[in-house]
N, CA, C and O atoms as CSV, one atom per row, in Angstrom:
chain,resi,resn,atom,element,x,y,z
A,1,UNK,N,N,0.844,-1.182,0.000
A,1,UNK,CA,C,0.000,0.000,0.000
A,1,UNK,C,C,0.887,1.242,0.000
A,1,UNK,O,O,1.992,1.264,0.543
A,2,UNK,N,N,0.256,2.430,-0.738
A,2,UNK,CA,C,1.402,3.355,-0.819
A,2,UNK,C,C,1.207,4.372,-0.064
A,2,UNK,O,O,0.038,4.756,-0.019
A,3,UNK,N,N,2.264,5.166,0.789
A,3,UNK,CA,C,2.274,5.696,1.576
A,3,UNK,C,C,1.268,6.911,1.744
A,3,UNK,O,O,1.040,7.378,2.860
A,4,UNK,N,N,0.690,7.390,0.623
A,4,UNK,CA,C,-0.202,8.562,0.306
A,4,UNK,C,C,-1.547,7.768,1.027
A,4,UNK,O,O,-2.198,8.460,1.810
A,5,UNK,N,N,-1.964,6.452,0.818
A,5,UNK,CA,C,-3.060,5.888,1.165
A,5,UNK,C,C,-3.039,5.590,2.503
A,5,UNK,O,O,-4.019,5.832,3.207
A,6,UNK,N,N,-2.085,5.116,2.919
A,6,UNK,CA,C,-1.511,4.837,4.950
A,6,UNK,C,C,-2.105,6.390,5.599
A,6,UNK,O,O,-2.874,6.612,6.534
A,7,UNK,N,N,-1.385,7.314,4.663
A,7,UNK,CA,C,-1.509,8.788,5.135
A,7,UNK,C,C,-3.108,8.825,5.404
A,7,UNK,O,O,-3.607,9.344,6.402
A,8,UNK,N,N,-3.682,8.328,4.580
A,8,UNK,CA,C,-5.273,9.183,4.709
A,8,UNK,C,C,-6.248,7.841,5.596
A,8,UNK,O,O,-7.420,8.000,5.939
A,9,UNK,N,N,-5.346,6.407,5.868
A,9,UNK,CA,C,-5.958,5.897,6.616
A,9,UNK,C,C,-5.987,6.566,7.937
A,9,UNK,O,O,-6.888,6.405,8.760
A,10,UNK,N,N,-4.723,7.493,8.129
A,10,UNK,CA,C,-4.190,7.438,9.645
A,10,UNK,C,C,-5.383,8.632,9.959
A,10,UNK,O,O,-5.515,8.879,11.158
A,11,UNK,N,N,-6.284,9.418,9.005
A,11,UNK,CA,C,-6.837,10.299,9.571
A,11,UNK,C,C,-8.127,9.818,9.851
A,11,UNK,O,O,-8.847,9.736,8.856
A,12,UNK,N,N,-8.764,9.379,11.220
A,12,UNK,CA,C,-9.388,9.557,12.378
A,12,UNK,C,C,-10.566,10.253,12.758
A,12,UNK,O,O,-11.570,9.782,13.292
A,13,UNK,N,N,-10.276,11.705,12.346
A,13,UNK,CA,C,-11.084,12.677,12.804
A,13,UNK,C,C,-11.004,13.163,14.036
A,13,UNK,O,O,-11.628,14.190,14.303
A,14,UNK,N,N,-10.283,12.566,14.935
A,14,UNK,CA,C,-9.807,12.734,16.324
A,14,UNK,C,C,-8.312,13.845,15.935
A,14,UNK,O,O,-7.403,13.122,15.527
A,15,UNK,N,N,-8.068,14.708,15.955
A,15,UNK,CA,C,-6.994,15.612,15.864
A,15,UNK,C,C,-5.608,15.192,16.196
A,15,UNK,O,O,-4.641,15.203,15.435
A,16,UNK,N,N,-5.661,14.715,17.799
A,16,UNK,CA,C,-4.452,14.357,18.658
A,16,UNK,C,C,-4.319,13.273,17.624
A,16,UNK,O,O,-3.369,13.362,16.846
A,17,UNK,N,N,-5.035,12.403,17.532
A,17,UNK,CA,C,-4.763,10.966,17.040
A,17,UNK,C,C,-4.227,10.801,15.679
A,17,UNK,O,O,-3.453,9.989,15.172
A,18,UNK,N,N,-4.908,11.869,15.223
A,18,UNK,CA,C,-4.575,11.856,13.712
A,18,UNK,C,C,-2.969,12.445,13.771
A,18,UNK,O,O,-2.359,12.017,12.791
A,19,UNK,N,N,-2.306,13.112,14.446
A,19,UNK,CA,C,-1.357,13.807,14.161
A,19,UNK,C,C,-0.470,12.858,15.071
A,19,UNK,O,O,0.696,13.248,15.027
A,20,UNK,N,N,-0.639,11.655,15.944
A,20,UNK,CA,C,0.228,10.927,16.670
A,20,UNK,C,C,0.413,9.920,15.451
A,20,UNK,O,O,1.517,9.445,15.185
A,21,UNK,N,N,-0.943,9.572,14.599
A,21,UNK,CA,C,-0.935,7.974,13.389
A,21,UNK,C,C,-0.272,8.452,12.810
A,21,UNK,O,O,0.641,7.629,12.754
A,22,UNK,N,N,0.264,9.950,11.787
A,22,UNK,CA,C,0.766,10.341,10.916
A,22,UNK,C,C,2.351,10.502,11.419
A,22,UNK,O,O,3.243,9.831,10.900
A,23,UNK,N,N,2.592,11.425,12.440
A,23,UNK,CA,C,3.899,11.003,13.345
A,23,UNK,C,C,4.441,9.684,13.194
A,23,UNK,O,O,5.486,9.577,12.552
A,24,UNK,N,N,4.008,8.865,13.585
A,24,UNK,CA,C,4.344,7.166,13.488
A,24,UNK,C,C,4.452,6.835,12.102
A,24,UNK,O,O,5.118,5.838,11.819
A,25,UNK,N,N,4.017,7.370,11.364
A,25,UNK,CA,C,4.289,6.753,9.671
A,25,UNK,C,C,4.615,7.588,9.187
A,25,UNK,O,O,4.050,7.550,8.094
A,26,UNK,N,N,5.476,8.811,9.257
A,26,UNK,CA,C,6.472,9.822,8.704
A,26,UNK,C,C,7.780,9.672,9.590
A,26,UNK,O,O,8.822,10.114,9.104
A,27,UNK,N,N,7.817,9.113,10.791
A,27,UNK,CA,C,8.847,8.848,11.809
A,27,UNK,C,C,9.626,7.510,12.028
A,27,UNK,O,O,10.791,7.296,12.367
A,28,UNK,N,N,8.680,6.761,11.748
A,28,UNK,CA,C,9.050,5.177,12.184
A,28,UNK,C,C,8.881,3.878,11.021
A,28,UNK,O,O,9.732,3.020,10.789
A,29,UNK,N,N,7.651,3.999,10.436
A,29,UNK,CA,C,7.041,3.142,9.258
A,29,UNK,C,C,7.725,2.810,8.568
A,29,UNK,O,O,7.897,1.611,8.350
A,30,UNK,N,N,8.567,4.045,7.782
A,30,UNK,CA,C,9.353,3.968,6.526
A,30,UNK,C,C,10.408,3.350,7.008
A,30,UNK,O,O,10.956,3.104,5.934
A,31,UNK,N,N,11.270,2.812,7.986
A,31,UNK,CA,C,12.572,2.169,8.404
A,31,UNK,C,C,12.391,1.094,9.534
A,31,UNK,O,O,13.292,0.773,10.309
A,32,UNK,N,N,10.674,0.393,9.539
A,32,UNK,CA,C,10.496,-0.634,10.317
A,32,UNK,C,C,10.667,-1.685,9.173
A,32,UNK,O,O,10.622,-1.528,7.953
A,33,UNK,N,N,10.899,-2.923,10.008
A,33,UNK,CA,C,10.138,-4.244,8.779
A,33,UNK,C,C,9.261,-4.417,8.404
A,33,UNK,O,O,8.246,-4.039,8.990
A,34,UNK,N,N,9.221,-5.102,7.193
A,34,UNK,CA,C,8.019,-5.559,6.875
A,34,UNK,C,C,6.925,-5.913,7.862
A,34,UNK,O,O,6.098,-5.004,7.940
A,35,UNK,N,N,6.675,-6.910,8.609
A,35,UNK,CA,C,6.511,-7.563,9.503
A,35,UNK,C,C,5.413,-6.457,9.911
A,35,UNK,O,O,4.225,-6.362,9.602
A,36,UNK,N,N,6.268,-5.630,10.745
A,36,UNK,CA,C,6.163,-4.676,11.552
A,36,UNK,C,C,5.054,-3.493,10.904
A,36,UNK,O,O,4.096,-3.089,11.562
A,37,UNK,N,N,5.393,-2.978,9.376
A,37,UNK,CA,C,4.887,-2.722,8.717
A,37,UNK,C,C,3.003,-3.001,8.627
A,37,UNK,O,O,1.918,-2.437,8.772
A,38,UNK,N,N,3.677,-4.345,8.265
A,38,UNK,CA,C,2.073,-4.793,8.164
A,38,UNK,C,C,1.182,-5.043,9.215
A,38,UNK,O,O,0.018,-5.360,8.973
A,39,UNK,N,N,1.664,-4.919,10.504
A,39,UNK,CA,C,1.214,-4.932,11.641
A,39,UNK,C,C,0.380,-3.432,11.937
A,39,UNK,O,O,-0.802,-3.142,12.123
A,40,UNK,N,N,1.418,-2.807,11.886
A,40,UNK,CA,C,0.728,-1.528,11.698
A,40,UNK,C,C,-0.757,-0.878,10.911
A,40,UNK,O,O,-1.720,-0.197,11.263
A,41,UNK,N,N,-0.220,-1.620,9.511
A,41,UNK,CA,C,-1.874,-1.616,8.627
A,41,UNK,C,C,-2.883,-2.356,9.216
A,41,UNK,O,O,-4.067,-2.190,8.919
A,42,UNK,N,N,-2.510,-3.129,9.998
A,42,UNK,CA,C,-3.806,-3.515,10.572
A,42,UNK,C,C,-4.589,-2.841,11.651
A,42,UNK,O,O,-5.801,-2.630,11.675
A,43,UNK,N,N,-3.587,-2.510,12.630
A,43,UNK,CA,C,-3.629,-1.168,13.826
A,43,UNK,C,C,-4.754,-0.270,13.236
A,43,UNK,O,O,-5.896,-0.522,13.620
A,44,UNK,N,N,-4.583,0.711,12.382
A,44,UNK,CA,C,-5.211,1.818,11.780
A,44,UNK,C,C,-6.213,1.186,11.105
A,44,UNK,O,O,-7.028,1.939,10.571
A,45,UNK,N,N,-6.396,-0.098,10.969
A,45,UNK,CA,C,-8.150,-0.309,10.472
A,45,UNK,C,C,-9.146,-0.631,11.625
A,45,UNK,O,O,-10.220,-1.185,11.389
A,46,UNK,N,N,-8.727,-0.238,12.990
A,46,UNK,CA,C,-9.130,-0.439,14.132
A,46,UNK,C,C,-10.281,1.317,14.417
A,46,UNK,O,O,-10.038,2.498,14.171
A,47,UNK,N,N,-11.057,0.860,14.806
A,47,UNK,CA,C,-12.212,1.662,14.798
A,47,UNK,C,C,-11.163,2.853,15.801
A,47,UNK,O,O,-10.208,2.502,16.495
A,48,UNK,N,N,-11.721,4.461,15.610
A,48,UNK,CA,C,-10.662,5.231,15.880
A,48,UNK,C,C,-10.931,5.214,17.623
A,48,UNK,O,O,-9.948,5.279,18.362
A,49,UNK,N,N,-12.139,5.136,18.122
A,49,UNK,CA,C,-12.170,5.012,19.541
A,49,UNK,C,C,-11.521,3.497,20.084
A,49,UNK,O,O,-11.113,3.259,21.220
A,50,UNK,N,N,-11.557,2.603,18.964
A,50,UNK,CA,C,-10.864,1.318,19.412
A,50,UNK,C,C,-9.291,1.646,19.870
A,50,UNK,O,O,-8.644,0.973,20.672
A,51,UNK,N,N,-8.963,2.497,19.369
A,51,UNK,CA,C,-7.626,2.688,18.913
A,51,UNK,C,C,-7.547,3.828,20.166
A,51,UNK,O,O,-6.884,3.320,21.070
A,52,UNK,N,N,-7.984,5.168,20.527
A,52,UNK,CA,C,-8.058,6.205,21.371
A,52,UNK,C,C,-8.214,4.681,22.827
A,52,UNK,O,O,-7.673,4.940,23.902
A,53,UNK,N,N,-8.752,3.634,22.722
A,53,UNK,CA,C,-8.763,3.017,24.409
A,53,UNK,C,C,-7.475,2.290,24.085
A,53,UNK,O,O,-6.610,2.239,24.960
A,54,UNK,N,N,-7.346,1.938,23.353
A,54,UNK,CA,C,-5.800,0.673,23.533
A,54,UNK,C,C,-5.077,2.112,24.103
A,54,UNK,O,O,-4.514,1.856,25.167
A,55,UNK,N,N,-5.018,2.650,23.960
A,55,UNK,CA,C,-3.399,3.845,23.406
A,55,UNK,C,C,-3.491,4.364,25.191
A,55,UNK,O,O,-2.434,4.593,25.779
A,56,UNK,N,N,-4.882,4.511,25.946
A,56,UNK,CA,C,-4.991,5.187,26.719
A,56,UNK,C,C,-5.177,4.125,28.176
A,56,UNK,O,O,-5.320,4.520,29.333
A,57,UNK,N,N,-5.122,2.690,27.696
A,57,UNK,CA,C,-4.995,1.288,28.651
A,57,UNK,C,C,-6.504,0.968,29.054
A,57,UNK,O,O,-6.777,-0.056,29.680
A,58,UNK,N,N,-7.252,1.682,28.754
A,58,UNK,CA,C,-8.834,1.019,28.950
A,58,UNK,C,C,-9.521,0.132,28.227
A,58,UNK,O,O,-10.643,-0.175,28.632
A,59,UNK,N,N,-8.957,-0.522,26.901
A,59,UNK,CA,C,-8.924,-1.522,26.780
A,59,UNK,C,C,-7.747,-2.489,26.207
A,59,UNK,O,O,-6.870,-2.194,25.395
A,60,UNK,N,N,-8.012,-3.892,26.952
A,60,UNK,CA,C,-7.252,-5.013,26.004
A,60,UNK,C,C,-6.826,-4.633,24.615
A,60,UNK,O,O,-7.315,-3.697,23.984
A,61,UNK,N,N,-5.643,-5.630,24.082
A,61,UNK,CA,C,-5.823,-5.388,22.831
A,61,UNK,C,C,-4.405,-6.687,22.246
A,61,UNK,O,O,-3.352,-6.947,22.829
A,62,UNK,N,N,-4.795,-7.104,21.292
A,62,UNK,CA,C,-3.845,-8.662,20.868
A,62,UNK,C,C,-2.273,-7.947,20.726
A,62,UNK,O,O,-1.878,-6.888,20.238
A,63,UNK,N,N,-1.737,-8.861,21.272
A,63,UNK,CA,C,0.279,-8.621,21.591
A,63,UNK,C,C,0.677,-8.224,20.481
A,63,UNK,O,O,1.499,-7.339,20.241
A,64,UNK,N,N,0.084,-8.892,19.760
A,64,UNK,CA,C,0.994,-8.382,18.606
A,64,UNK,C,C,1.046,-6.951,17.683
A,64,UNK,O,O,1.594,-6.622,16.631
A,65,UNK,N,N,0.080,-6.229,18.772
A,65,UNK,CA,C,0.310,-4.512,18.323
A,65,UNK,C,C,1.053,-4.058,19.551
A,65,UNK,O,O,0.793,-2.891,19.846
A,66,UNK,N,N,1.950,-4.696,20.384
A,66,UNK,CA,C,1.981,-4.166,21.580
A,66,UNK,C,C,3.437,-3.141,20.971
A,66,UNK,O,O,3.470,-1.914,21.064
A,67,UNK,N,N,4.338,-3.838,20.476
A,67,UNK,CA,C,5.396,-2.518,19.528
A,67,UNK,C,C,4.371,-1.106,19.219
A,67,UNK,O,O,4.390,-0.094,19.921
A,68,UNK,N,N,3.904,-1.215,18.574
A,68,UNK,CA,C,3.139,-0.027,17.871
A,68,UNK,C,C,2.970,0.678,18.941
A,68,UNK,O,O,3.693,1.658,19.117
A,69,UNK,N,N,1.520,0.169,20.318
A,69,UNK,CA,C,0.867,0.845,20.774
A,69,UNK,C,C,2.142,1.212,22.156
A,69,UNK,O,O,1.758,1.977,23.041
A,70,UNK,N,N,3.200,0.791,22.226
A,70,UNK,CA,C,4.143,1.441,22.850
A,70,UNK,C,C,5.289,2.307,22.677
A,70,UNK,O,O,6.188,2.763,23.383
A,71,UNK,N,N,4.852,2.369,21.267
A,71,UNK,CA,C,5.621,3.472,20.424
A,71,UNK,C,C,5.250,4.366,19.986
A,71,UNK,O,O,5.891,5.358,19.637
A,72,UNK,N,N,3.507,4.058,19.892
A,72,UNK,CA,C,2.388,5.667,19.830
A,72,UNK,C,C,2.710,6.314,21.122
A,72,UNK,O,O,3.206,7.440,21.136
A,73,UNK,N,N,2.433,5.606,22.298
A,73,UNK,CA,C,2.696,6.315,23.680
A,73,UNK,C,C,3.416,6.926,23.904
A,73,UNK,O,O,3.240,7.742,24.808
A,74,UNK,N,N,4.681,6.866,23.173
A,74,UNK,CA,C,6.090,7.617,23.629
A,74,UNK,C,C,6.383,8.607,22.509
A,74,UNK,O,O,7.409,9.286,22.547
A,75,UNK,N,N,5.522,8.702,21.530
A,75,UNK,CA,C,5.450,9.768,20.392
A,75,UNK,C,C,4.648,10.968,21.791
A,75,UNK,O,O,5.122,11.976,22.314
A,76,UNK,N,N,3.850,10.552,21.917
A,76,UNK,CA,C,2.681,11.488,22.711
A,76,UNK,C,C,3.388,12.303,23.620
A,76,UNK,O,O,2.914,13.320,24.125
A,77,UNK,N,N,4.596,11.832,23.844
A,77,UNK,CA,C,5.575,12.774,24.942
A,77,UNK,C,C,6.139,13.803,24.325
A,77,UNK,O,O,6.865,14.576,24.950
């Protein structure tokens, strides 16, 4: 998927959020792995309040976003 399209997944409508998803894929995306990569595309098809509770610990959420959602957290600083 090309980065212009990631870009307009990451927007939310949530402001903070939108400018932490876009941070993370102008900062980090382009020089993760694949792997990692595609982990991420899955992250951002997560409903945007799904995504506003993982980030904020009120809800669960499967390990294998736990990179991401501990690397959104430390963007937020």
């Amino acid at each position: 998927m090309q980065v212009s399209k990631l870009k307009w997944k990451c927007r939310k409508g949530v402001r903070e959020l939108d400018i932490l998803l876009t941070r993370y894929l102008d900062n980090i995306f382009l020089t993760s792995p694949t792997i990692e990569q595609n982990i991420f595309k899955e992250f951002i098809e997560k409903d945007t309040y799904e995504i506003l509770d993982i980030l904020m610990d009120k809800k669960d959420f499967d390990q294998k976003f736990s990179n991401i959602v501990s690397t959104l957290r430390t963007l937020n600083k």
